[in-house]
C-alpha positions in Angstrom: 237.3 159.5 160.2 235.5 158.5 163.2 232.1 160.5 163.2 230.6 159.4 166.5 232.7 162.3 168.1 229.8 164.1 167.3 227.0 162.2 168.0 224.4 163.8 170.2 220.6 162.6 171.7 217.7 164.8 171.7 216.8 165.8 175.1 213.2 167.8 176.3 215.4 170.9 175.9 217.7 169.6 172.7 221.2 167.5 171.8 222.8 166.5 174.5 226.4 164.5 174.3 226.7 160.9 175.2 229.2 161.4 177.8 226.3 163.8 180.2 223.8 161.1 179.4 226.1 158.6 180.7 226.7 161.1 183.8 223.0 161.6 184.2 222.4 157.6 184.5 224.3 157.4 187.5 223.0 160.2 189.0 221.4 159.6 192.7 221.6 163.3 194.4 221.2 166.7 192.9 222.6 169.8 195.3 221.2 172.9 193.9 222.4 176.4 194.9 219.7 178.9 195.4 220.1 182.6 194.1 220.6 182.0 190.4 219.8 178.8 190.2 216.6 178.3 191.7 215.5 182.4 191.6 216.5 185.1 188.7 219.3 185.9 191.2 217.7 189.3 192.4 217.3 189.7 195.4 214.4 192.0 196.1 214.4 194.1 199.3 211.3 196.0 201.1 211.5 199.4 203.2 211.0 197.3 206.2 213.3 194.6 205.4 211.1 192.5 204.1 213.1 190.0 201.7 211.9 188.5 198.5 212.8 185.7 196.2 210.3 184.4 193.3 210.6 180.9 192.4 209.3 179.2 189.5 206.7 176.6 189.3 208.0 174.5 187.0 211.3 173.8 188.5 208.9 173.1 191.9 207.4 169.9 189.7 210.6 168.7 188.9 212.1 168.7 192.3 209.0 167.4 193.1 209.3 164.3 190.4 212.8 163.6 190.7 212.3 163.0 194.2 209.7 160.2 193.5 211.6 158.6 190.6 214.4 158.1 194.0 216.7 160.7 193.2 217.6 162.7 196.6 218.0 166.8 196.5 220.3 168.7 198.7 220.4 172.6 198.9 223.9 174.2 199.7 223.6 178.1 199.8 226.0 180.8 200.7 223.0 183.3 202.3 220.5 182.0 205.0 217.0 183.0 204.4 213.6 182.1 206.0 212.2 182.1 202.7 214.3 179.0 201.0 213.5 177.2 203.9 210.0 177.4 203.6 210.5 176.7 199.8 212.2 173.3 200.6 210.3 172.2 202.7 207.6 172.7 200.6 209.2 171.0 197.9 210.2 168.3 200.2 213.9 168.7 200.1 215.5 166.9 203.4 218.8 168.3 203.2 219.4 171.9 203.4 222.7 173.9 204.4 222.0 177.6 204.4 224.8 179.9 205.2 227.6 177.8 203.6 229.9 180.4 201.6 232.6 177.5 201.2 230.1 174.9 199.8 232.6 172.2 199.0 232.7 171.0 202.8 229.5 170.7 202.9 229.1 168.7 199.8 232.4 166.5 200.8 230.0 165.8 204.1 226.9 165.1 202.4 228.2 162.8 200.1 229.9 160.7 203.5 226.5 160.8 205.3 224.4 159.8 202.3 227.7 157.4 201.3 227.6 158.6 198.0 230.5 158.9 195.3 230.9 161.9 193.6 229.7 160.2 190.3 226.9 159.7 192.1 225.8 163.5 192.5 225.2 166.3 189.9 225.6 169.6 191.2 223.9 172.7 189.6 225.4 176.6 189.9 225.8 180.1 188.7 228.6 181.6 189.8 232.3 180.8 191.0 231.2 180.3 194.7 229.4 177.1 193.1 233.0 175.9 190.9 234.7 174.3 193.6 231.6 171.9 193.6 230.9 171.5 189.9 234.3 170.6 189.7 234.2 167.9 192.3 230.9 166.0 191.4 230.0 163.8 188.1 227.8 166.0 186.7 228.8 169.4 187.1 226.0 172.2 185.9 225.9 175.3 185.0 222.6 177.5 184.2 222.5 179.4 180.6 223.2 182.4 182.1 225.7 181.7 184.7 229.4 184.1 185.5 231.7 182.7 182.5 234.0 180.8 184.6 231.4 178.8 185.3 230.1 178.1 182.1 233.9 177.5 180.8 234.5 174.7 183.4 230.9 172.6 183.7 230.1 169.4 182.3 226.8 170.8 181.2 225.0 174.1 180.6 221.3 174.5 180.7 219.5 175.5 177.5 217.1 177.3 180.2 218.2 180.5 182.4 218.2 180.1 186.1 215.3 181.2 187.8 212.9 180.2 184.7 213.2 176.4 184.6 216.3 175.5 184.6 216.3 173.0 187.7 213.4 171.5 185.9 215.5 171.1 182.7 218.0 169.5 185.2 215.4 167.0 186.3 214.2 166.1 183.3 217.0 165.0 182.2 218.1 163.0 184.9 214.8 161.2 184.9 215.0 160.7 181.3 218.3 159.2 181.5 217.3 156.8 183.8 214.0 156.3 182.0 211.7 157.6 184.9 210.7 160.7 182.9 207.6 159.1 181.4 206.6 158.6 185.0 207.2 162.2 186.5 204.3 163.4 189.1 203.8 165.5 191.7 201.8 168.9 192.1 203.5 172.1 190.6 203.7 173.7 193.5 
């Protein structure tokens, strides 16, 4: 009986399977969605128009870290929104598409400009606009509470809902794979 079929390491966040560690190692771009991933998903809207999101701090360090342990963030959204523009660039994230409802083009394009293999990139989503992309990369992600499609078809599901750390999770465990977590810093902005 061979018993390493279940062998698992203990992440931040808990086991993990060898094969997404291995997945994680390679990892040299992240492409986050937004609504979801990076917010709760609501979308909250004034009498005026006004248009709110709230993002978490914690998953502002890690995007934050993973960028100074060398690993490059992309954000490929289906809405276009003032707001997640100011939040990237805040967070220092030089690639942003906004508006993108078919996000595999954009992904296949990234990857060519930043000459990148799809092993080479971990994408992270909630809901089946984001599948077409999980499917393609290394490291396809899912957050805990994602549309079951989703969750049914990713490499790897966050132990954290999106919105409340669960791009930070992400991070984390990129940078642990490739041994930079102990080096993490940044501002959690």
């Amino acid at each position: 009986m061979n018993t390493n079929l279940n062998i698992t390491t203990n992440t931040l966040y808990g086991d993990v399977a060898p094969n997404i560690l291995n997945a994680a190692k390679k990892i040299k771009l992240l492409v986050c969605d937004v609504d979801g991933v990076f917010s709760d998903g609501r979308i909250y809207l004034g009498n005026d128009g006004e248009e709110l999101k709230a993002f978490h701090t914690k998953d502002g360090f890690g995007i934050k870290a993973l960028g100074c342990s060398g690993v490059d963030v992309a954000i490929i959204t289906g809405r276009r929104s003032a707001i997640v523009a100011n939040r990237m660039s805040a967070l220092n994230v030089k690639h942003l598409v906004q508006g993108q409802e078919n996000k595999l083009p954009a992904l296949i394009e990234l990857a060519k400009q930043l000459s990148l293999s799809a092993d080479e990139i971990a994408y992270i989503g909630d809901d089946t606009p984001d599948l077409a992309c999980i499917l393609h990369v290394g490291l396809g992600i899912a957050v805990q509470d994602a549309h079951p499609s989703v969750l049914a078809k990713a490499n790897y599901t966050t132990f954290v809902r999106g919105g409340f750390g669960a791009v930070r999770e992400v991070c984390d465990l990129i940078m642990q794979c490739q041994g930079n977590l102990d080096n993490a810093t940044g501002a959690s902005t």
